[in-house]
N, C-alpha and C positions, 0 to 999 in steps of 0.2 A: 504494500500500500504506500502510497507517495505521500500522506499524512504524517503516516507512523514513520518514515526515512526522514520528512525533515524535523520531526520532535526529536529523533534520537542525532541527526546533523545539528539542531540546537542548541542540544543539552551535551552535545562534545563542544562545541567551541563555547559554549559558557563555561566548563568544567575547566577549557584552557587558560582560564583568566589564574591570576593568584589570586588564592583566597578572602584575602585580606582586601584588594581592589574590588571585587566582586560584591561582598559585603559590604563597602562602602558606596558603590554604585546602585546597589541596591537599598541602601538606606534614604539616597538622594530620592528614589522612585517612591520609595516608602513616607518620608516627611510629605511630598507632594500630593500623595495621594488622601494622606491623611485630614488633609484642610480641605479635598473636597467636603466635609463635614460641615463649612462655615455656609453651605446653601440652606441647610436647615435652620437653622439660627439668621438670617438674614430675610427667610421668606417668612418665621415667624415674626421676628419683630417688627419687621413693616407693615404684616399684616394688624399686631396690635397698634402701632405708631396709626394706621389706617383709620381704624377704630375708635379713637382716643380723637384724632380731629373729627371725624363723623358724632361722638358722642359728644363732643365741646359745642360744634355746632347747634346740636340740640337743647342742651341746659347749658349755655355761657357759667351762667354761677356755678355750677358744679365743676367745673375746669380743673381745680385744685387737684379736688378729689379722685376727677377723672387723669390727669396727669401723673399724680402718685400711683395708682393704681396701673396704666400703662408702662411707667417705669418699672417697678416692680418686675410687673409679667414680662417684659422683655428683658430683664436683667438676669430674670433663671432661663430663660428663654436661651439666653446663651453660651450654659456651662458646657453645652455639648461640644460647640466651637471651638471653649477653656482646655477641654480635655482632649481634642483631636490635637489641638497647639502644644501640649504639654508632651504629647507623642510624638508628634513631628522635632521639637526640639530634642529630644533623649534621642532619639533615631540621628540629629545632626550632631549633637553636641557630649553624650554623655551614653553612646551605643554600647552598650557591654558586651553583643555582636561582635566588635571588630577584633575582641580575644579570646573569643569563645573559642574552647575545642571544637571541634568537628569537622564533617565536608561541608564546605565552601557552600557549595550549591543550596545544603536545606540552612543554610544560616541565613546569606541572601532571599534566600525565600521567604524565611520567618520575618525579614526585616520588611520585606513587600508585603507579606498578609498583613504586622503590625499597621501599617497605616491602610490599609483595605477594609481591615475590621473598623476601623473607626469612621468610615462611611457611616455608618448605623448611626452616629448621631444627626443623620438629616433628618430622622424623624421624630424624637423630640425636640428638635428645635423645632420644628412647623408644628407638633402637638403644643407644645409650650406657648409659643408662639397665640395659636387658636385660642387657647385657654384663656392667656392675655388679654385679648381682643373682644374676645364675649363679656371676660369679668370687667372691663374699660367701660364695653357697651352700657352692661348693667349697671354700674356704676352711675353712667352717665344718664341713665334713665330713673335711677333711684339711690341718689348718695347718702341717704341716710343709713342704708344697709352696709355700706362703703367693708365695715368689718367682718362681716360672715362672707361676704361676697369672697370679698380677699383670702381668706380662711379657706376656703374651698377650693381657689384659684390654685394656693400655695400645696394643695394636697392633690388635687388632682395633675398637676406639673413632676410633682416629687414621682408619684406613678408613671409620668409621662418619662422620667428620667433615665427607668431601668435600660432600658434598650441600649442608651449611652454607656450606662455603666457596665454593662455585659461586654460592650466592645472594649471599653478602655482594661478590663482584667485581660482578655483574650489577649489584647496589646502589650500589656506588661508581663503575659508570661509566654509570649513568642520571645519577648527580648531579655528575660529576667531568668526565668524557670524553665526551658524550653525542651518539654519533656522529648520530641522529636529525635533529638542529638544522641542521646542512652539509648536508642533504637538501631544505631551502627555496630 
């Protein structure tokens, strides 16, 4: 099969890099890939920021409230982004990768899944995000609730979170614990 000759033609001439170069090349792929994360965090918080002018427009006076409350939601809105960046930097700056025992090849690879797994936080950011935008809305239609609103906002975010936190462990134990390697 011509598939399977150029996978096995690929993974010889990746296997001809040093190890160490490889690993680092792939850490570069890996940071990168990791900030794709920052679109979930950027479609939610706009969508709350959205929200927040739509709900000010409706009650001027409540603007405060509605303001506080938009910050808020978009400021968890964004740990997922926190925590793809905080990947992507260990992946540039503090790879424990680049003196790992093993072959080359599943090091480099664990340092690309590392920021691949941290895709996953596009969806609590745009969850977070939503959650924002509605408790903004509400807010802006009933400020006197301004504290259960918020209360619920902050809990159903925190829910909204897991998915992020699932990548960021996968993350730190492809680069950390990387059971893969004791499998040679």
């Amino acid at each position: 099969m011509e598939g399977t000759n150029f996978i096995q033609t690929f993974i010889k001439w990746l296997a001809s890099f040093e190890p160490r170069v490889l690993i680092l090349a792939a850490s570069s792929l890996g940071a990168g890939l990791a900030m794709i994360a920052g679109i979930g965090p950027g479609i939610g918080q706009g969508y709350a920021a959205g929200k927040g002018a739509e709900a000010v427009s409706l009650n001027p006076k409540g603007s405060k409230q509605v303001t506080m409350v938009m910050l808020l939601g978009a400021a968890v809105a964004e740990t997922s982004g926190i925590l793809a960046l905080v990947v992507a930097l260990i992946l540039l700056y503090g790879n424990p990768l680049v003196t790992a025992q093993g072959a080359g090849i599943i090091l480099a690879a664990s340092a690309i899944g590392a920021g691949f797994s941290m895709i996953a936080g596009i969806g609590p950011g745009i969850g977070q995000g939503y959650a924002a935008g509605k408790s903004t809305e509400a807010v802006g239609r009933r400020p006197r609730l301004q504290s259960s609103i918020v209360r619920t906002m902050f809990l159903g975010q925190a829910v909204a979170q897991t998915t992020g936190i699932y990548a960021l462990i996968i993350a730190l134990v492809l680069m950390f614990a990387n059971p893969l390697t004791k499998l040679l």
